[in-house]
Phi, psi and omega in degrees: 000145191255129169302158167273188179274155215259130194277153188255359170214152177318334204270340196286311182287107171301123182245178230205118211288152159341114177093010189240154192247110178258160221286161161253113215183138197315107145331317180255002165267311173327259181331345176282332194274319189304324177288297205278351165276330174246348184257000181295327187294324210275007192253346180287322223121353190207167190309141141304146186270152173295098197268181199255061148253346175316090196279083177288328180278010173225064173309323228286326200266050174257189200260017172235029180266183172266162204291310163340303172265008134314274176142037181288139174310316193191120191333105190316175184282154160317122177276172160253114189342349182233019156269012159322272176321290178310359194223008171256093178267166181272334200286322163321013177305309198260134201253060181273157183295296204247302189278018190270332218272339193285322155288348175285336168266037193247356151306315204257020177278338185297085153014096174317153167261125216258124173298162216246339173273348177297306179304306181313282170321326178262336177296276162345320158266014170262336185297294167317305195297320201286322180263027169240033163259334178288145151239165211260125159235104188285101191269148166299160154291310167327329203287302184295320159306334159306279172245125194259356155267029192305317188295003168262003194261320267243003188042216215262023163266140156307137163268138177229136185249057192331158185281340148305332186290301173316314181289339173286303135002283175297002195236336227231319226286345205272129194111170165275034174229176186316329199266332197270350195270315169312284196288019151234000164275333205255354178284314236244355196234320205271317162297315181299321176291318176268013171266304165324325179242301173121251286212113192276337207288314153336315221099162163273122144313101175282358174265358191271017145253039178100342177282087155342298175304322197266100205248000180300203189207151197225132182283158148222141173280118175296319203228157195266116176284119125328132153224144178269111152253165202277151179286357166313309177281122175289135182266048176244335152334149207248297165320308193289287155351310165298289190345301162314310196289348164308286179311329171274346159305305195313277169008289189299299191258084183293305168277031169221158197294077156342057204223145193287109190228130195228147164270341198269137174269352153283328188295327177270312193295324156308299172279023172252335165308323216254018196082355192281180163266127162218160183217155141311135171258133175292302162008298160304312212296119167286342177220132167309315191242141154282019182264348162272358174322122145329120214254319185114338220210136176210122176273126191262126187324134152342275183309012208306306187287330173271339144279000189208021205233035168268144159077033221248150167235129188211104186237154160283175197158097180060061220343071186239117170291134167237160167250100150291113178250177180212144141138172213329337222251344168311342167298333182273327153326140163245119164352087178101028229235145158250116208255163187200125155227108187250072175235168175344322176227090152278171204211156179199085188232186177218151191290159166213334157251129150228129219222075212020285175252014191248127164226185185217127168235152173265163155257169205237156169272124219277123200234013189257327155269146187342302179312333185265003191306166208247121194001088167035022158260100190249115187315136181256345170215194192286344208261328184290348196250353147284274200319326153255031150262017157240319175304329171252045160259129188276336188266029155287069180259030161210149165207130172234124198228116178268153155183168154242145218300118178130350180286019190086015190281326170280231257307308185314340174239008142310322180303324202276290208311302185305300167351291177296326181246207191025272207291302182295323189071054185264281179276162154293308169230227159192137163206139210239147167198179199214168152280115160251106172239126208250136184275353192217204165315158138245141208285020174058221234251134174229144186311206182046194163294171176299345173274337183271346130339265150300008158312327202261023195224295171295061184266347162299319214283308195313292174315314170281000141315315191295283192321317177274341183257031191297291176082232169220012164067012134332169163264336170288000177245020173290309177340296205281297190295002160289313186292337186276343193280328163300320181300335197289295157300027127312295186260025178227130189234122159268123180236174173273123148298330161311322165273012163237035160268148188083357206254147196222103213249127141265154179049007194244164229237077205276146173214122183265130196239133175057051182293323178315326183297317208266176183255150195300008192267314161337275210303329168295283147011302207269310185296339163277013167255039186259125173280221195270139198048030161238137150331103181244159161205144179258146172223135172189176155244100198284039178248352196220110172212114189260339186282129211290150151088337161275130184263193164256003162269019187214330200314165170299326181265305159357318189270335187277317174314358201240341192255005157264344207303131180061353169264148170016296193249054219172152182194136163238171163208144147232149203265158149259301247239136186261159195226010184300275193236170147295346189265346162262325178300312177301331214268306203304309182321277226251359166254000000 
C-alpha cells in the first residue's frame, strides 16, 4: 500500500507542545489520517468517533492553547469567551489557515441545551417582569354602578375586587331603577367569568367572555387583609375598609402600580392623603376638555375663496344652490357640518359631501325672515337659523342642540314639531320627556297619571306653549287660543323614562329635554326606541348637570354628539348667543 503524499504546507503538521514526547509515526502520513477521520464527520454534521490518536493527555494542544503551541503561522485573532467552549472540537487539533476554519464553525450553529429548570426560571422572570408592567387597579362600588362593563375596559391591566366592593353590590341588586339594574348586570357578568375559569386564587381571565381588549386577569379578595391605617379612620366604614385593602396590596406588591379608581371624590382625596394613587374612571369621557367638544359650526378664513374658489361648480336642484369646491380646507369639513363666510360674498351653507379635498356645500334656507317662519317663530341669529334647517329637514333623523339657557332650544324645536305634525302632517304627535332629577329637595311622590305627574317637571313645555300660542292678544281671541291650545295638548304626550324600554315610536316626534342628566346607557335606550319614521332631538347644557357621578365629559348627551358626529342623517348646532331677555344674558355673563 503507498504512503500518502508529503503535506505541501507547514500549518498542515501536527505539533506537540514543548516538552511533550510525540508519537512515533510517519510525519506525512499522521496528519492525512487525522483530516480524514477527524475532520470529515464535522464537516457531515455529526460527532466525530473518538479516534485513538485524540490527543487527551495534551489539553494544552486544543483549540484555546496559544497560537504558538498550535504551530500557527501568525497569531489568530482574538475569540469571545463563549466561543470557548464551543470550539474545543477534535478537529481543531490541526491549525489549518483556510479550509480546516470553515468547518470549525459548524459546532456552534448546534443549539446549547437549556435544562428544564433553567427554562422554567426565565418564564418566571417574563412572567414577573409582564407583571410589573400591568398595574393592579382596585375598583370602587361606584364604578361598577356606573358603568357595569367597567371591568372590560382597564386593556391589559389587572383588576381586584375587595370584598366590600361584592358586599355593597348585593345591597344595590334590589329594585327598578339604574343603579339596582347596573348591580345585577355586573353580578351577572362576575358568575359568568366564574363559571368559566373555576379557581379564583389565580385570578379570571377576563377575555374568556369574548373581550378581546381586556387581556388582565381580575382578582378577588379571598382571604382576610390586615392593613395599617391611621386609627382616626373607623374601619367598620365601608370606604375606609377598601382603602385598607389598597394599603395592604401596596404592601404585598412592592413592583407594581396600585392604583385605586372611584367616582367618589373624598374617596380619591382620602387615599391620595394616604400616599395611594387614586384615579377617576375615565373610560366614559368622550372628551379631556368640553371646549373640543364638536360645535356643528364652522367659520371660514378670510382667504377661503381664494384658495378654494378655482374650479368651483355650482347647479341648482329642488330649489336649493350646491356648490363643488376643491382644496386643503375641505378635508376638515363634516357631513351635515355648518360652514359661514361674512366677507364681501358671504356665504351660509351645509356640508352635504365630502370626497378628500372636495365637498359639496348646499345653501340654507334663510329662516330669519318673516315669510319662512316656523308657527310664527323666526330665528334671531345665525345660530337659530342652522338649527331650523335641520329641525325641518326630513331626512335629518337625529338631532342634537347645545346652549345655554335661554338661546331657544325648546321653543325652536317645539315650533319645527307643531309645524310639522299640525300643518304638514310629517308626525303624528309629539312626545317629550325629560330627566326627572330635582335641583334642590325632592318634593316627593306625586298624584294623578303618568302625565299629570310629570307636569311639573315640563314647566319649559308649558311656558313655550304660552309663547307659541301668544297670538296678538286681544280679547276677542281668547276664545280661538283656548281651542288651538287644546288642540295643540292633543297632540303632545309627556311620558316617564321610566317606561320606556321595549316601546317602539313610529312617525313621532320625539323631544329629550334636559338631556345633559342622562348616562349614555340611558341616551341609548332612549335613542333606539325610534321606529320608521321619527324624528328624536336632544336638548340640553352640558354646564347645568344635576346626576350624581356625572362630568361633561361623560355626560349622555356628550356621547351622542360626538358617535353621531359625520353620519348623513344627524345635525348638531351649538347655539351661543342668548335671546330670552337682557336681564338673562346678563345674568348668564357675570354670575
Amino acid at each position: 500500500m503507498p504512503l500518502p503524499k508529503l503535506p505541501t504546507r507547514p500549518a498542515a503538521i501536527l505539533t506537540f507542545p514543548t516538552g511533550e514526547t510525540a508519537r512515533p509515526a510517519t510525519p506525512a502520513a499522521k496528519p492525512a489520517a487525522v483530516e480524514s477521520v477527524a475532520l470529515q464527520p464535522e464537516l457531515a454534521g455529526i460527532a466525530p468517533a473518538r479516534p485513538a490518536h485524540r490527543p487527551e493527555k495534551h489539553p494544552e494542544a486544543r483549540a484555546d492553547a496559544p497560537a504558538e503551541a498550535r504551530g500557527d503561522a501568525a497569531p489568530a485573532k482574538q475569540q469571545p469567551p463563549a466561543r470557548k467552549t464551543a470550539a474545543r472540537k477534535p478537529a481543531n487539533v490541526i491549525a489549518d489557515a483556510a479550509p480546516v476554519a470553515v468547518p470549525a464553525a459548524a459546532p456552534a450553529a448546534v443549539p446549547t441545551p437549556i435544562s428544564k429548570a433553567t427554562a422554567r426560571n426565565e418564564r418566571k422572570s417574563r412572567t414577573r417582569a409582564d407583571s410589573a408592567s400591568r398595574k393592579l387597579f382596585v375598583l370602587d362600588t361606584n364604578v361598577l354602578l356606573h358603568d357595569p362593563t367597567s371591568i372590560f375596559r382597564f386593556e391589559e391591566h389587572d383588576i381586584f375586587l375587595p370584598m366590600m366592593t361584592l358586599e355593597e353590590l348585593d345591597h344595590q341588586k334590589k329594585g327598578m331603577s339604574e343603579v339596582a339594574r347596573n348591580a345585577r348586570q355586573v353580578s351577572r357578568s362576575l358568575d359568568q367569568l366564574v363559571a368559566e375559569a373555576g379557581q379564583l386564587d389565580l385570578g379570571l381571565p377576563l377575555n374568556a367572555l369574548g373581550n378581546k381588549d381586556a387581556s388582565g386577569r381580575l382578582l378577588f379578595q379571598t382571604t382576610a387583609i390586615h392593613s395599617t391605617l391611621p386609627s382616626d379612620l373607623p374601619m367598620g366604614k365601608a370606604d375606609n375598609q377598601i382603602l385598607g385593602v389598597v394599603r395592604a396590596l401596596q404592601e404585598k406588591y412592592t413592583g407594581r402600580e396600585v392604583v385605586l379608581v372611584s367616582k367618589d371624590i373624598n374617596m380619591r382625596l382620602k387615599a391620595r392623603a394616604l400616599g395611594m394613587a387614586a384615579e377617576d374612571y375615565f373610560n366614559d369621557h368622550v372628551l379631556e376638555d368640553s371646549d373640543l367638544l364638536y360645535t356643528g359650526v364652522m367659520q371660514l378664513p378670510e382667504d377661503f375663496w381664494n384658495k378654494h374658489g378655482k374650479d368651483v361648480e355650482s347647479w341648482q336642484q329642488g330649489g336649493t344652490t350646491f356648490y363643488r369646491v376643491h382644496g386643503p380646507l375641505c378635508a376638515q369639513f363634516v357631513v351635515n357640518q355648518f360652514v359661514y363666510f361674512e366677507g364681501q360674498m358671504p356665504l351660509y351653507a351645509q356640508v352635504r359631501e365630502v370626497n378628500g379635498k372636495t365637498a359639496v356645500l348646499a345653501t340654507l334656507r334663510d329662516y330669519t325672515h318673516g315669510k319662512n317662519n316656523v308657527w310664527g317663530i323666526t330665528a334671531r341669529n345665525r345660530e337659530q337659523n342652522f338649527a331650523l334647517n335641520l329641525l325641518m329637514n326630513p331626512e335629518i333623523d337625529f338631532i342634537s342642540l347645545l346652549g345655554q339657557a335661554g338661546t331657544g332650544k325648546t321653543l325652536l324645536a317645539l315650533a319645527a314639531g307643531l309645524t310639522q305634525v299640525l300643518e304638514t302632517k310629517r308626525y303624528t304627535e309629539i312626545i317629550m320627556t325629560r330627566v326627572t332629577v330635582p335641583v334642590g329637595e325632592d318634593i316627593g311622590f306625586l298624584p294623578g297619571t303618568e302625565e299629570e305627574k310629570m307636569l311639573p317637571w315640563m314647566g319649559a313645555l308649558e311656558d313655550n306653549l304660552d309663547v307659541l300660542n301668544m297670538g296678538d292678544g286681544e280679547g276677542n281671541n281668547d276664545w280661538g287660543r283656548a281651542a288651538t291650545m287644546d288642540l295643540i295638548r292633543s297632540r303632545i304626550k309627556v311620558k316617564s323614562l321610566n317606561f320606556m324600554r321595549g316601546r317602539t315610536f313610529l312617525n313621532k316626534y320625539l323631544i329629550i329635554d334636559e338631556a345633559q342628566n342622562l348616562t349614555p346607557k340611558q341616551m341609548k335606550t332612549l335613542v333606539t326606541r325610534a321606529g320608521p319614521g321619527t324624528k328624536v332631538i336632544c336638548l340640553g347644557n352640558i354646564a347645568q348637570i344635576d346626576t350624581p357621578y356625572l362630568t361633561e365629559g361623560s355626560s349622555g348627551l356628550t356621547y351622542v354628539v360626538d358617535r353621531f358626529k359625520g353620519w348623513p342623517h344627524s345635525g348638531h348646532v351649538t347655539l351661543q348667543r342668548g335671546e330670552r331677555s337682557r336681564l338673562a344674558d346678563y345674568a348668564g355673563d357675570v354670575l
